[in-house]
C-alpha positions as CSV (number, residue, x, y, z in Angstrom):
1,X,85.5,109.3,-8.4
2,X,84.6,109.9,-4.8
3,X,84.7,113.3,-5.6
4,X,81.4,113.1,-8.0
5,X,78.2,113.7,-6.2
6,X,75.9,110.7,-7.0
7,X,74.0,110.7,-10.2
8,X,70.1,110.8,-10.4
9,X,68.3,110.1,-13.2
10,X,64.9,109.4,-14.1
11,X,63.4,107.7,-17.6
12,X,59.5,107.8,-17.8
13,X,57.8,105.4,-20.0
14,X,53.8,106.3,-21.3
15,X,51.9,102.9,-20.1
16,X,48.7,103.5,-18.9
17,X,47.5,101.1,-16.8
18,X,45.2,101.1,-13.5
19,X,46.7,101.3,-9.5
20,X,45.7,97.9,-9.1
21,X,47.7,96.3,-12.2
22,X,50.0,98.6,-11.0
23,X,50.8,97.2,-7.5
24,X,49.6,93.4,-8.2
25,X,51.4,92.9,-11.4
26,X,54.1,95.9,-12.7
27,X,55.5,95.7,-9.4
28,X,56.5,92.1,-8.4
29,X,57.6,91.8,-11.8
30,X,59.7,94.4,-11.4
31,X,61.5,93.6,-8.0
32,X,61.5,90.0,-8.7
33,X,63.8,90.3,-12.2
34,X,65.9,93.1,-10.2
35,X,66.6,90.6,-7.4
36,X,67.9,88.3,-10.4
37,X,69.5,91.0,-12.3
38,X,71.4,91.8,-8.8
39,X,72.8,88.3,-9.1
40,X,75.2,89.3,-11.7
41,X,75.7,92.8,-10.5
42,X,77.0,91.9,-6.7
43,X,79.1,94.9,-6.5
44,X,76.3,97.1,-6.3
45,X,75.7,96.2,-2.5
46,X,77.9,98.3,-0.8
47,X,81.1,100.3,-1.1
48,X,83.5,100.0,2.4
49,X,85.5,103.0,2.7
50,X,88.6,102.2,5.4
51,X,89.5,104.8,7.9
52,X,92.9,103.4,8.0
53,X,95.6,104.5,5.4
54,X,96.8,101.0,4.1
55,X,93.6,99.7,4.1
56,X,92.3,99.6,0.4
57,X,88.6,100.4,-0.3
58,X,86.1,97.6,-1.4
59,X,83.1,96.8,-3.2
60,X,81.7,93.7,-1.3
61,X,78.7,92.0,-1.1
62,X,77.7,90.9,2.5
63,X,74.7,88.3,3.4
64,X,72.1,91.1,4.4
65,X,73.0,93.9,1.9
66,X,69.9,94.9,-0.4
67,X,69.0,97.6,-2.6
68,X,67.0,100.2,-1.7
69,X,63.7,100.0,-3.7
70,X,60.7,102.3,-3.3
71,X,56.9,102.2,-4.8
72,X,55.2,105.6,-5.1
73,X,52.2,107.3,-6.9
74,X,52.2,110.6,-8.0
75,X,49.4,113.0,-9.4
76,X,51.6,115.2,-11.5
77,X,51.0,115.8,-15.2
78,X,52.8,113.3,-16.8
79,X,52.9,115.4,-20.4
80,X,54.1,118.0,-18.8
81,X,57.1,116.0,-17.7
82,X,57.4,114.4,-20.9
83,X,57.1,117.1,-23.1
84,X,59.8,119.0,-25.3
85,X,59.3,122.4,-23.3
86,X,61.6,123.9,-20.0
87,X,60.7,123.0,-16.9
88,X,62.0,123.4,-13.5
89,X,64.3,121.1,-11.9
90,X,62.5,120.9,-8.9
91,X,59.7,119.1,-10.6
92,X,62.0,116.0,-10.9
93,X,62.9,115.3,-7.5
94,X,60.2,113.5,-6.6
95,X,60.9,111.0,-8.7
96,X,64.7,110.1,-7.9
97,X,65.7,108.4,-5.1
98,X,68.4,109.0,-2.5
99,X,71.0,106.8,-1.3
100,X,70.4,105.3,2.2
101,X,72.5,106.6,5.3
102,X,75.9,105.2,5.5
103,X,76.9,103.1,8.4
104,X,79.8,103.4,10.3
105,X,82.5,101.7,12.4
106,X,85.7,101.7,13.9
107,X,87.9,100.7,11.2
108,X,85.3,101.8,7.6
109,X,82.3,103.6,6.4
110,X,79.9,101.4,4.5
111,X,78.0,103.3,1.5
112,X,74.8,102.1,0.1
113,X,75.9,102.4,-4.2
114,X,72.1,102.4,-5.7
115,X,68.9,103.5,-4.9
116,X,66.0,103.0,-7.4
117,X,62.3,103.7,-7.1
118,X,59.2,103.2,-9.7
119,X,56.7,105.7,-9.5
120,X,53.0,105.1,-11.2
121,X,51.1,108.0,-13.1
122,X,48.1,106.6,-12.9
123,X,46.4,105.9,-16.6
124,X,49.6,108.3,-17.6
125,X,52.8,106.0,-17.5
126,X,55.4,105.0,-15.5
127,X,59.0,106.3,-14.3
128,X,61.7,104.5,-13.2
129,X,64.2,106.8,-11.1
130,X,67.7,105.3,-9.7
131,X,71.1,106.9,-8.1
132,X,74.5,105.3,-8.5
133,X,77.5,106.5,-6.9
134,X,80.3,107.6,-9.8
135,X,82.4,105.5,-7.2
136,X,81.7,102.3,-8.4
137,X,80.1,102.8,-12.0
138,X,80.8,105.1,-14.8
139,X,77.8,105.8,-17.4
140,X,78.2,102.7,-19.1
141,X,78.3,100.5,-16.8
142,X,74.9,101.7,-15.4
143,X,73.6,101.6,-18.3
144,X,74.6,97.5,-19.1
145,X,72.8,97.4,-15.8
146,X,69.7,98.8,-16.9
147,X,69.8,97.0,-19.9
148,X,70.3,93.7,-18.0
149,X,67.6,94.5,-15.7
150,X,64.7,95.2,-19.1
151,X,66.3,91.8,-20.7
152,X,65.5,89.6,-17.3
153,X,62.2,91.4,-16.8
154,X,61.3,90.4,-20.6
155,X,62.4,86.9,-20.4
156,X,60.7,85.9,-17.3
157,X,63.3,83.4,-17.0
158,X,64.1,82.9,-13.4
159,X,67.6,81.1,-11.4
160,X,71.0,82.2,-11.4
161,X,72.4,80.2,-13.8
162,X,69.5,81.1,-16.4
163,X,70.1,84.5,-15.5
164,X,73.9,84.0,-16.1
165,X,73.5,82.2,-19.6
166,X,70.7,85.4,-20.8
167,X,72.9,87.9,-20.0
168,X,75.8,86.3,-21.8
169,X,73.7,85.8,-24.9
170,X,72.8,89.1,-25.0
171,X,76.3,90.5,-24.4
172,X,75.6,92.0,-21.1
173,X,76.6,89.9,-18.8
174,X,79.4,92.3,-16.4
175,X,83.6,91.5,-16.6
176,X,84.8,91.8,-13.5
177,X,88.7,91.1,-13.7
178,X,91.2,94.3,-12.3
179,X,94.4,92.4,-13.7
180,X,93.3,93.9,-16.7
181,X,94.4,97.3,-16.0
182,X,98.1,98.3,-15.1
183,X,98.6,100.4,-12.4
184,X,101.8,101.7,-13.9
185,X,102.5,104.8,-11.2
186,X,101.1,103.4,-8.3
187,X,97.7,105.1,-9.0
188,X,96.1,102.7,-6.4
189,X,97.7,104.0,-3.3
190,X,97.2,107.6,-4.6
191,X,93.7,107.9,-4.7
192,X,93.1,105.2,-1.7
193,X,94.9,107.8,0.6
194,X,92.6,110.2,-0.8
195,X,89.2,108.1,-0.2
196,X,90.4,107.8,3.3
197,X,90.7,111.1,4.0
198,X,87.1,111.9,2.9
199,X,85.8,108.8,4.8
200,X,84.7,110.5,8.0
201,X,82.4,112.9,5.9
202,X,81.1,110.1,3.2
203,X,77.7,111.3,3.3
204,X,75.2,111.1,0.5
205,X,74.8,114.2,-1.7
206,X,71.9,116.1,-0.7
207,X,69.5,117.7,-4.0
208,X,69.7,121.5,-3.7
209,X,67.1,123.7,-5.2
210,X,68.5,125.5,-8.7
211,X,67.0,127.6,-11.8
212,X,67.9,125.0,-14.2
213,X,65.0,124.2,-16.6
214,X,65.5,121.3,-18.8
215,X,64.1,120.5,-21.8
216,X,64.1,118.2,-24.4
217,X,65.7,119.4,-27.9
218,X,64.8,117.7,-31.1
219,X,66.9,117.6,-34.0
220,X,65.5,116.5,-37.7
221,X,68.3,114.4,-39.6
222,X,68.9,115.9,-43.4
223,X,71.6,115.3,-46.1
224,X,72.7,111.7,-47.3
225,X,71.5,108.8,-45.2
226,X,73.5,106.5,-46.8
227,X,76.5,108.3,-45.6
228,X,78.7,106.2,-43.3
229,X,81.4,108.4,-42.4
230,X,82.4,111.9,-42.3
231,X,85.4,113.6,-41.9
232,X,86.3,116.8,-39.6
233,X,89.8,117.7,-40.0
234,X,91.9,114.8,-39.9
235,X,90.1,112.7,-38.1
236,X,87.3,110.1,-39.3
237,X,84.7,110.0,-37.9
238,X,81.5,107.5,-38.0
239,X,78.1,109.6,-38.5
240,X,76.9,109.0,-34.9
241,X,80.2,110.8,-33.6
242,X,79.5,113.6,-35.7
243,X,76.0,114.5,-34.6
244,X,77.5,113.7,-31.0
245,X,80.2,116.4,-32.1
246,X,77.6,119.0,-33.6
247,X,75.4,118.5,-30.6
248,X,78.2,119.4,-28.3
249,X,78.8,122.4,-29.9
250,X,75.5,123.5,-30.5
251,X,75.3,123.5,-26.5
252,X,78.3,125.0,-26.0
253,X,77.5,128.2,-28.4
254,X,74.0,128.3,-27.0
255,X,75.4,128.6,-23.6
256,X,77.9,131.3,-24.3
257,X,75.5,133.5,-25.6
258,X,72.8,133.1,-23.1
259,X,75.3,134.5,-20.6
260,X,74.3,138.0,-21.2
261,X,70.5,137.9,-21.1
262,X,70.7,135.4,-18.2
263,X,71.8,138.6,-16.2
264,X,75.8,137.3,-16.2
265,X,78.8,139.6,-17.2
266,X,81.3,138.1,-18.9
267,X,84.1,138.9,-20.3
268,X,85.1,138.4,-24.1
269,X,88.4,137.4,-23.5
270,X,87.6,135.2,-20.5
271,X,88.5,131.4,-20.6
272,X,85.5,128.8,-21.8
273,X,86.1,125.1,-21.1
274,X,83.9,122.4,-22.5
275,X,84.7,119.3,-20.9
276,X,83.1,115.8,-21.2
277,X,83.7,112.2,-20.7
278,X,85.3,109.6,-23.1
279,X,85.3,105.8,-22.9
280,X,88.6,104.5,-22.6
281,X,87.5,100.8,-22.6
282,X,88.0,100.2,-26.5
283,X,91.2,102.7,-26.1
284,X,93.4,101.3,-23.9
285,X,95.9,99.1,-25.8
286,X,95.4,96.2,-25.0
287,X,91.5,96.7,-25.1
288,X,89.0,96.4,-22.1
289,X,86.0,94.2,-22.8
290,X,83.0,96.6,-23.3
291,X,81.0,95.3,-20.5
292,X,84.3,96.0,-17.8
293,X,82.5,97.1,-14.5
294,X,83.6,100.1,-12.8
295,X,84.7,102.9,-13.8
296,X,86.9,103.3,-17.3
297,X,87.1,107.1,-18.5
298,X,89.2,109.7,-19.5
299,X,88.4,114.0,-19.6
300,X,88.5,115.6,-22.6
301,X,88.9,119.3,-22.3
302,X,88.0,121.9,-25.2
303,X,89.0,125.5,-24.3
304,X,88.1,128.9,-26.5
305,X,87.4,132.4,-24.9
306,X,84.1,133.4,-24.6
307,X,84.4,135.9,-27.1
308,X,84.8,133.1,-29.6
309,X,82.3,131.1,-28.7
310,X,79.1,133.7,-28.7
311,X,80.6,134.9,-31.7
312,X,79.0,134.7,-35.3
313,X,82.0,131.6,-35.9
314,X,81.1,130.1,-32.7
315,X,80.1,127.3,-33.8
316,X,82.1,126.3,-36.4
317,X,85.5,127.5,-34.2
318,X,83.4,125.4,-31.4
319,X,84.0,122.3,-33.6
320,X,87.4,122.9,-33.8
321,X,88.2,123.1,-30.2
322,X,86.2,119.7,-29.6
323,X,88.0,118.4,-32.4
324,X,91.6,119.1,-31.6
325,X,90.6,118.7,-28.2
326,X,89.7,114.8,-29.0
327,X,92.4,114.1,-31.2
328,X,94.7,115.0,-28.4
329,X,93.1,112.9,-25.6
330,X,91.1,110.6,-27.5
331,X,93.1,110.0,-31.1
332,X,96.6,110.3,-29.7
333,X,97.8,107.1,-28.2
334,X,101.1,108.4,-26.9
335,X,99.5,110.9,-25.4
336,X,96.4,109.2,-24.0
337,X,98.3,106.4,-22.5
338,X,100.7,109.3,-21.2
339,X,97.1,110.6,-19.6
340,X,96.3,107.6,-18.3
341,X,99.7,107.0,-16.4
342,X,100.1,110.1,-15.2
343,X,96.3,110.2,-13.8
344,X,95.8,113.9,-14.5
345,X,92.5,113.7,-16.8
346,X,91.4,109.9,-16.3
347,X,89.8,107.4,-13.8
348,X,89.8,104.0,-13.3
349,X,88.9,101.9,-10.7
């Protein structure tokens, strides 16, 4: 995943509480059961990319490495961060951190792999903003670090081996073993040779001004609660992967038509691709354990034209797409495993 700019994200949390509590209390709290959680979660030190074709790149842990953490106060309007409306993207970056410089040597590049950094809205809240490279951690693996991190920091338990034994019991603790996973096509060499050719420029990813507003959409559930599956086309489907699904295509249709008065001229018959992520960590036959650190996903691609997706069936021919579009990748175990040897629409490292 070298290729994947780093991801930045940001989760706010309304606790008002004063600058001193703030800095005397929140704060040492917070570093302290990250130091712990760290324990457990060695590979995010650094990444060592070699400059040397033959040379395979590693996550290691070095006496010295640490986490970049910063502490910082802002004056912004937390509700308007917070709230349900667009905003501008620009409006964010304050609260996201960057990835520290790399440092370089004859024979490797060494990457800094997290950032994170707490920022106090005083009386308002808190946010807590963090960037991973897609190098070393997929979604959920960041987020069983996260997790981790809240579970330590609500214990107050304090040691490696307690820290060990809490993160076991609560299922988070990370699985670490690569003999797992089969390198059936020689995979490995493949995309080392390609990490070393983008060594020499392995800089962080730099935030670029844009005109994307987020927002927040909220949907109200209806129809039978009780309801535990559902069924779309052939495939069943659990009730959670079906508003997943509906989401999906709700954002998809929406796009499509927003192309025109957003100013952009598209054509009807011109090619729309949907494409998102799927866990292959319950998939893979045999199964990875859930908590498998790294990187364990496959691309699943829907395509329509665009005149098919603004259209007044967009949404249901939307579903379809998604739908055969999952089966394919997600359903289809010949094929899927097929996917995953070949290399063309998964990752694993």
């Amino acid at each position: 995943m070298v290729w994947v700019p780093p991801n930045q994200s940001v989760l706010f949390y309304e606790f008002p509480c004063s600058k001193s509590h703030f800095l005397e209390t929140i704060v040492p709290e917070l570093k302290s059961s990250l130091s712990l959680t760290l324990t457990q979660f060695l590979p995010l030190g650094n990444i060592i990319y070699p400059r040397k074709p033959g040379n395979k790149t590693v996550l290691r842990y070095e006496t010295g490495n640490s986490v970049s953490f910063t502490v910082s106060e802002s004056t912004a309007d937390f509700n308007h961060l917070t709230g349900s409306h667009p905003r501008g993207c620009d409006e964010f970056y304050a609260f996201a951190p960057h990835l520290p410089p790399p440092t370089s040597s004859e024979d490797s590049v060494s990457c800094p792999v997290l950032a994170l950094q707490v920022t106090l809205f005083p009386g308002q809240g808190l946010c807590i903003g963090f960037v991973t490279d897609h190098v070393v951690a997929d979604a959920s693996t960041v987020a069983s670090f996260m997790q981790a991190w809240a579970l330590i920091k609500r214990s107050r338990r304090s040691g490696a081996d307690n820290v060990r034994d809490l993160l076991t019991e609560g299922n988070l603790l990370p699985f670490y073993d690569r003999k797992l996973v089969t390198d059936l096509n020689g995979l490995d060499e493949i995309y080392c040779n390609v990490i070393v050719d983008s060594s020499s420029s392995a800089e962080p990813h730099r935030k670029t001004s844009n005109q994307q507003a987020p927002c927040s959409i909220c949907f109200e559930e209806r129809g039978d609660s009780e309801a535990e599956e559902f069924h779309f086309g052939q495939v069943s489907q659990h009730r959670s992967s079906v508003v997943f699904h509906h989401h999906m295509c709700l954002v998809w249709v929406c796009s499509a038509r927003s192309a025109a008065p957003s100013g952009e001229d598209v054509a009807d018959d011109e090619p729309e691709y949907f494409c998102f992520v799927a866990d292959c960590r319950e998939r893979l036959n045999p199964p990875l354990p859930a908590k498998y650190f790294g990187n364990c996903v496959a691309l699943v691609k829907a395509e329509l034209k665009h005149g098919e997706v603004k259209g007044d069936d967009g949404f249901v021919m939307a579903a379809k797409a998604i739908g055969e579009a999952v089966k394919e990748t997600v359903y289809n175990e010949k094929e899927f495993c097929m996917v995953l040897r070949n290399g063309q629409k998964s990752t694993r490292s």
